[in-house]
N, CA, C and O atoms as a Tinker XYZ file with bonds, in Angstrom:
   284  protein
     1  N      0.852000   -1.168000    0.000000    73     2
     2  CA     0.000000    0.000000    0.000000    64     1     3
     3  C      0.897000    1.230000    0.000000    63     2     4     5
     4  O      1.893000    1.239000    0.724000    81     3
     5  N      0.568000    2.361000   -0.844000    73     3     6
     6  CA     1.365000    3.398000   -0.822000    64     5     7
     7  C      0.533000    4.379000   -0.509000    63     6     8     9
     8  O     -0.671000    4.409000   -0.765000    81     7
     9  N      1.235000    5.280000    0.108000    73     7    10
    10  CA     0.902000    6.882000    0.809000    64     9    11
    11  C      0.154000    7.422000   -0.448000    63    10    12    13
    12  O      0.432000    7.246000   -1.634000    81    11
    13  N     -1.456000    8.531000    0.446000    73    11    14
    14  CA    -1.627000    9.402000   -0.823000    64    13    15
    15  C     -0.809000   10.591000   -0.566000    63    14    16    17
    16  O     -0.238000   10.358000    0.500000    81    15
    17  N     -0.423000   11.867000   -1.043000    73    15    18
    18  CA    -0.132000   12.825000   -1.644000    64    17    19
    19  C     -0.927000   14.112000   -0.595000    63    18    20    21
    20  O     -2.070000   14.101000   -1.051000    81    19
    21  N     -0.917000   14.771000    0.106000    73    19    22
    22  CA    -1.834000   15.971000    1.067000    64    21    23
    23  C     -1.292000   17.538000    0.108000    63    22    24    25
    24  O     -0.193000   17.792000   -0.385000    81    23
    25  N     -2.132000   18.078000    0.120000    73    23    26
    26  CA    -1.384000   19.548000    0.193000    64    25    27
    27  C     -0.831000   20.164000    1.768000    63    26    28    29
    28  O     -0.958000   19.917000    2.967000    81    27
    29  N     -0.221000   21.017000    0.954000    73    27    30
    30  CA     0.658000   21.622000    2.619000    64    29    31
    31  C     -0.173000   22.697000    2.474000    63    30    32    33
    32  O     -0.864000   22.953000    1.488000    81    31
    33  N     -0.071000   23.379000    3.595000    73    31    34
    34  CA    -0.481000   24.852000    3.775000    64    33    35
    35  C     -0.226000   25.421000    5.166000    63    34    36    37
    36  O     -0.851000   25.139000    6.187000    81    35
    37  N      0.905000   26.362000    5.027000    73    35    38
    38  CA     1.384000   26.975000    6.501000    64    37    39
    39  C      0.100000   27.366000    6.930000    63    38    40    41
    40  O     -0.236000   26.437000    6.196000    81    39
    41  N     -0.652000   27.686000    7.255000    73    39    42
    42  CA    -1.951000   27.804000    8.129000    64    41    43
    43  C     -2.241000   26.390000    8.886000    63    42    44    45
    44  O     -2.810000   26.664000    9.942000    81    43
    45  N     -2.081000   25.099000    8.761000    73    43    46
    46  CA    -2.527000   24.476000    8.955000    64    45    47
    47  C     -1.491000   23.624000    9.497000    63    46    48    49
    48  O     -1.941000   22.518000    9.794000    81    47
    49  N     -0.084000   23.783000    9.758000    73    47    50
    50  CA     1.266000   22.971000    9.806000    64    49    51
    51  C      0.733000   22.704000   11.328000    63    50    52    53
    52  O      0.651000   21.508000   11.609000    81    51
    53  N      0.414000   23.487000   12.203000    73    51    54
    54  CA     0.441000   23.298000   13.374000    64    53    55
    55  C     -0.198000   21.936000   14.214000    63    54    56    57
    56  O      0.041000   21.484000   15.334000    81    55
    57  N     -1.196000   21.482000   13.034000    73    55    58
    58  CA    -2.087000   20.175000   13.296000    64    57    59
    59  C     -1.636000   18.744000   12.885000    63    58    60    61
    60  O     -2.219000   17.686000   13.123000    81    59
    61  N     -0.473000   18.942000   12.219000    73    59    62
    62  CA     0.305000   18.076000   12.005000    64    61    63
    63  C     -0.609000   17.063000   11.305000    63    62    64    65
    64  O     -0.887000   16.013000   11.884000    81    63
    65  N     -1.075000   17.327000   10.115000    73    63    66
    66  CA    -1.892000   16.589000    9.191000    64    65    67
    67  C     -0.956000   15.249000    8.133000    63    66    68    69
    68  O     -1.424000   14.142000    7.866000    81    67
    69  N     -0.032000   15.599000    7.838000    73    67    70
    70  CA     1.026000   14.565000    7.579000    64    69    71
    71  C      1.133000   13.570000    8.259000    63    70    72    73
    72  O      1.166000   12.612000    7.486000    81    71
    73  N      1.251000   13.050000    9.885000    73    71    74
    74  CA     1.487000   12.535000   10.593000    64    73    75
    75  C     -0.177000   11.622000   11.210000    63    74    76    77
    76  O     -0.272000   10.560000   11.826000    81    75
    77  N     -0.979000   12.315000   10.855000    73    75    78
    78  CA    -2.575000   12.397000   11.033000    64    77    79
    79  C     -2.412000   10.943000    9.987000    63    78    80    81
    80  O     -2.622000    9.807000   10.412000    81    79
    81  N     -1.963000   11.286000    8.444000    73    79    82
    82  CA    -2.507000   10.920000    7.454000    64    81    83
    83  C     -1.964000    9.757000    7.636000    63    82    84    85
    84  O     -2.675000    8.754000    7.568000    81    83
    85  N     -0.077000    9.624000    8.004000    73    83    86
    86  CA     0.238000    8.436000    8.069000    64    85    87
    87  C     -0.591000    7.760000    8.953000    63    86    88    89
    88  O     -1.481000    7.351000    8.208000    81    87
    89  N     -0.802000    7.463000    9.850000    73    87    90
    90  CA    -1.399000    6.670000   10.963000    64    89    91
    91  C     -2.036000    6.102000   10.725000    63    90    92    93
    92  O     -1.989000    4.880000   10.872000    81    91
    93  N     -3.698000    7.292000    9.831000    73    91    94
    94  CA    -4.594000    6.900000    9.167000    64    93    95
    95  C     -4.578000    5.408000    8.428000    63    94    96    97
    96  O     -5.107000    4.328000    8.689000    81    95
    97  N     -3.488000    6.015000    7.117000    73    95    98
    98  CA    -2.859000    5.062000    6.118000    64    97    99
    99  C     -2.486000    3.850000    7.152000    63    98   100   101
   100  O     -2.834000    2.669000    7.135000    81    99
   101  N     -1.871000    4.384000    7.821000    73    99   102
   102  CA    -1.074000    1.983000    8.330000    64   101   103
   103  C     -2.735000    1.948000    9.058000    63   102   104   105
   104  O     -3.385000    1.016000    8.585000    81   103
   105  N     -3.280000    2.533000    9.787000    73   103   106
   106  CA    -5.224000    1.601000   10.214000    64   105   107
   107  C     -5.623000    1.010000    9.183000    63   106   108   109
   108  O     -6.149000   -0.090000    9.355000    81   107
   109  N     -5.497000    1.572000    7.728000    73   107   110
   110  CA    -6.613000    1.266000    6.937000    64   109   111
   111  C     -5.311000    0.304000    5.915000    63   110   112   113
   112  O     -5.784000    0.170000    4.787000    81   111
   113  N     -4.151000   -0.236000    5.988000    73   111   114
   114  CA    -3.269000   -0.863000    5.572000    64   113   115
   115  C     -3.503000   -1.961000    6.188000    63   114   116   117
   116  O     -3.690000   -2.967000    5.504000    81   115
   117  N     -3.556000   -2.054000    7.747000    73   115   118
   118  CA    -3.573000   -2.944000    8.581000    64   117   119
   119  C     -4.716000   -3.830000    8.652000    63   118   120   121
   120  O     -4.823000   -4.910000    9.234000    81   119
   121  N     -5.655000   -3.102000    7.870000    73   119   122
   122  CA    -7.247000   -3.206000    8.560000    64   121   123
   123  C     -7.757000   -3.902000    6.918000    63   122   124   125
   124  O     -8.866000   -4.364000    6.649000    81   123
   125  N     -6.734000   -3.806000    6.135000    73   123   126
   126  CA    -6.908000   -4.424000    4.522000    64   125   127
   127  C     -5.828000   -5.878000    4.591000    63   126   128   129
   128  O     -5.579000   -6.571000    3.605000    81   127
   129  N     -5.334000   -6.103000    5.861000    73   127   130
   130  CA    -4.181000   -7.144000    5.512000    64   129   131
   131  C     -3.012000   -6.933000    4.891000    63   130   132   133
   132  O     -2.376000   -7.966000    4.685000    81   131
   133  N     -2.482000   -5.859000    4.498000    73   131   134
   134  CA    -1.286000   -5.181000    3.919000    64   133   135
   135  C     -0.192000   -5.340000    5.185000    63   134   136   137
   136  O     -0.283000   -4.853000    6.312000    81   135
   137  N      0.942000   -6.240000    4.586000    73   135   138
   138  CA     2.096000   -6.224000    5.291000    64   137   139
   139  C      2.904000   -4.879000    5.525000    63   138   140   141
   140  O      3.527000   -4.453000    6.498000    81   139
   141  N      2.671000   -4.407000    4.340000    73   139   142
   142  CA     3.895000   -3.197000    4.171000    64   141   143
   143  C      3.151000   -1.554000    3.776000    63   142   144   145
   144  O      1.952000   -1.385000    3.552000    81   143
   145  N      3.898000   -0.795000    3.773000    73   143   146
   146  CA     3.411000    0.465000    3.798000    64   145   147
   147  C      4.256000    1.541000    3.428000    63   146   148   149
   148  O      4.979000    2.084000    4.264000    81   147
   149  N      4.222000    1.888000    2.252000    73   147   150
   150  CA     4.747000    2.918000    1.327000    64   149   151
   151  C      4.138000    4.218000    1.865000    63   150   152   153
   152  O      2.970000    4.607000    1.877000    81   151
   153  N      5.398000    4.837000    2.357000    73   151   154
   154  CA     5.151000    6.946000    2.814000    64   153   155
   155  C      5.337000    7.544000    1.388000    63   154   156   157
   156  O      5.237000    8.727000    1.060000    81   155
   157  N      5.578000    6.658000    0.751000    73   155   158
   158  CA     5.912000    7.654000   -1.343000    64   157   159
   159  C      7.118000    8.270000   -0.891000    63   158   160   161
   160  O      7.707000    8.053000    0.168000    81   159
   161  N      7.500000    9.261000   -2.037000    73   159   162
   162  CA     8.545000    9.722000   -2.312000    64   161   163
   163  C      8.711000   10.620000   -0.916000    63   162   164   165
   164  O      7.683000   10.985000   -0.346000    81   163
   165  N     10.042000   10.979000   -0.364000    73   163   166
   166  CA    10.314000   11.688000    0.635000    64   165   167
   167  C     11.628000   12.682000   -0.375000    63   166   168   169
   168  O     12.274000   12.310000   -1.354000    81   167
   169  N     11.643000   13.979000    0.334000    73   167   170
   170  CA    12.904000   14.536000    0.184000    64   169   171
   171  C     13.635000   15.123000    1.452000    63   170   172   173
   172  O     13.364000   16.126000    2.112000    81   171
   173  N     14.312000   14.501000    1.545000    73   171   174
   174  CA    15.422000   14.904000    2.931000    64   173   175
   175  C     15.286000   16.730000    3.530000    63   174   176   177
   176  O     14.816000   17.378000    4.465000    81   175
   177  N     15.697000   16.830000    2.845000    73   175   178
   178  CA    15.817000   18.940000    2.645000    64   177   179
   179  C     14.267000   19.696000    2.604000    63   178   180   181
   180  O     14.151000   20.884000    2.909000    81   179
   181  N     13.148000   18.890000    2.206000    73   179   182
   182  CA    12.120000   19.674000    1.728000    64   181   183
   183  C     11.541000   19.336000    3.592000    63   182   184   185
   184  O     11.464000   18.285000    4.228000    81   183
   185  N     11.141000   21.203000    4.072000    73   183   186
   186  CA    10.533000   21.098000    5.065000    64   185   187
   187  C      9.065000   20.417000    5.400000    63   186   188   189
   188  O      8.634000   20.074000    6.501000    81   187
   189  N      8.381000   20.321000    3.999000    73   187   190
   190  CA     6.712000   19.991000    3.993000    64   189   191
   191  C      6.955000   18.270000    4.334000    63   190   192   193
   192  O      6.159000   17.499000    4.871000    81   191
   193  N      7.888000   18.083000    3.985000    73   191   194
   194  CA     8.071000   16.453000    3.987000    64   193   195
   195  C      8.730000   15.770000    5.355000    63   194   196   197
   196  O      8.576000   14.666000    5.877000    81   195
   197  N      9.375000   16.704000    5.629000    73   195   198
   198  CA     9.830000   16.144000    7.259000    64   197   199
   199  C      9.440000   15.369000    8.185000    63   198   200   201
   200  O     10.214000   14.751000    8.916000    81   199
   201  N      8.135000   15.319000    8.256000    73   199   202
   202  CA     7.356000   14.355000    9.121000    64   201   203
   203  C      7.852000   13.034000    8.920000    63   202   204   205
   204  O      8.379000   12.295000    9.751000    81   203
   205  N      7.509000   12.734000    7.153000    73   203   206
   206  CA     8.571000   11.187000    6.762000    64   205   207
   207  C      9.509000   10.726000    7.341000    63   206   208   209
   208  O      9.708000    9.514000    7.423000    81   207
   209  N     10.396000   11.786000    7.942000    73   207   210
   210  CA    11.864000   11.422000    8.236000    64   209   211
   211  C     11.535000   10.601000   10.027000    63   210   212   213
   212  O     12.302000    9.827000   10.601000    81   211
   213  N     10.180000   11.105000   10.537000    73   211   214
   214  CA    10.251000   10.530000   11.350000    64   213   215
   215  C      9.832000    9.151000   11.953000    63   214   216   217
   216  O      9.728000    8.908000   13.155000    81   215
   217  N      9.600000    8.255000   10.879000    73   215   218
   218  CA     8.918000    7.145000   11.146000    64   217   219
   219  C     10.334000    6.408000   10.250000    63   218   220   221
   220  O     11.171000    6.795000    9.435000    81   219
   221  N      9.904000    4.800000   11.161000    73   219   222
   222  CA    10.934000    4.264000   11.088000    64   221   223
   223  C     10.097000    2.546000   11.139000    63   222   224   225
   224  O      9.152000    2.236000   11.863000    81   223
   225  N     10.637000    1.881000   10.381000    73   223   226
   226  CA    12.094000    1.365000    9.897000    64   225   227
   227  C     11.199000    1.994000    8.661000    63   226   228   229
   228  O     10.000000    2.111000    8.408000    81   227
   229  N     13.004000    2.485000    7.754000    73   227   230
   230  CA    12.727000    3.127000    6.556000    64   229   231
   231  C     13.946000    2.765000    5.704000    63   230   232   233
   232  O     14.994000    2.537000    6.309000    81   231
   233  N     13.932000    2.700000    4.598000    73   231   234
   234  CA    14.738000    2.418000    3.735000    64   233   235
   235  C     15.017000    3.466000    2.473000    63   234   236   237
   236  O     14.079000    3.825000    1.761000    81   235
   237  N     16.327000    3.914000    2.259000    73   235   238
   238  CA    16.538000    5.039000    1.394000    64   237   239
   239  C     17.563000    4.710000    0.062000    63   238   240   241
   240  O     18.746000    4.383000    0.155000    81   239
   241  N     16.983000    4.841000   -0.874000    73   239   242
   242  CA    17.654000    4.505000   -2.257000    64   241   243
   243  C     19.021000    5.281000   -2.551000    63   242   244   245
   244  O     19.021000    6.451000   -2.935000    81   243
   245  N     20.253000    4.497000   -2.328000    73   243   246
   246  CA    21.304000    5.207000   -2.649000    64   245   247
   247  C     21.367000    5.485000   -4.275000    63   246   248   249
   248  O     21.220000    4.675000   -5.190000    81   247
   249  N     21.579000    6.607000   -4.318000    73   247   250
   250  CA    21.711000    7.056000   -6.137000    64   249   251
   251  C     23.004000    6.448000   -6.407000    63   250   252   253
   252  O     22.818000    5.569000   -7.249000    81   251
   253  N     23.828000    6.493000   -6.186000    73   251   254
   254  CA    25.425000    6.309000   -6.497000    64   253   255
   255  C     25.474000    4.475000   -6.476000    63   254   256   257
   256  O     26.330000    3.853000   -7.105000    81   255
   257  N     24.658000    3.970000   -5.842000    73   255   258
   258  CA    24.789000    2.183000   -6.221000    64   257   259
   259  C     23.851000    1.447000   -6.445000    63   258   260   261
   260  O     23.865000    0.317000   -6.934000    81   259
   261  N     22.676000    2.299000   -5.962000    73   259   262
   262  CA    21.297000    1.934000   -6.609000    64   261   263
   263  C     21.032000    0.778000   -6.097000    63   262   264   265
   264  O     20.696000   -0.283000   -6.625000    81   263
   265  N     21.300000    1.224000   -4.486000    73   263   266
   266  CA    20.818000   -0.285000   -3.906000    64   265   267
   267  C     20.308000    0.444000   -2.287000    63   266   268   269
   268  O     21.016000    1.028000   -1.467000    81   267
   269  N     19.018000    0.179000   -2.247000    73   267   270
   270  CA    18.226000   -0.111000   -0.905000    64   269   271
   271  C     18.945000    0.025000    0.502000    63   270   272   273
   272  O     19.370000   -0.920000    1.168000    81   271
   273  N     19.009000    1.485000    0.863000    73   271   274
   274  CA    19.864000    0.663000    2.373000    64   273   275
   275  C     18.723000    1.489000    3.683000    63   274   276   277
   276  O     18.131000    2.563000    3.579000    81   275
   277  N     18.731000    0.591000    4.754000    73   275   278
   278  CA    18.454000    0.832000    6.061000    64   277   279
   279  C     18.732000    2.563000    6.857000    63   278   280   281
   280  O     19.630000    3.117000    7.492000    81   279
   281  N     17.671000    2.827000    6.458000    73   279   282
   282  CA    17.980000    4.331000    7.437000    64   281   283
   283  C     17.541000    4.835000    8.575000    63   282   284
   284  O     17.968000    5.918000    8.976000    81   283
């Protein structure tokens, strides 16, 4: 199962809707029999995305060997 997509909007950062959504997503992952659970694309640097960085176990695609490692 993979993550949907939210808009951001500084008015609204404070409710922590990212973090809302994941949760959401693994209930209704969990609640479908889905082992696994795709957050989609993350970018390290991008502040709207940060929340990603905080859930764990996560795995990050090295560009330079193009192989899967543990982050």
């Amino acid at each position: 199962m993979s993550s949907v997509y939210f808009v951001f909007h500084n008015d609204f950062a404070d409710r922590s809707l990212g973090i809302y959504s994941v949760l959401w997503e693994c209930r209704l992952a969990a609640a479908r029999g889905r082992r696994w659970y795709n957050l989609g694309y993350w970018v390290q640097d991008n502040a709207t995305m940060a929340y990603k960085g905080k859930f764990h176990p996560r795995q990050l695609l090295n560009w330079n060997t193009d192989l899967w490692e543990e982050a």
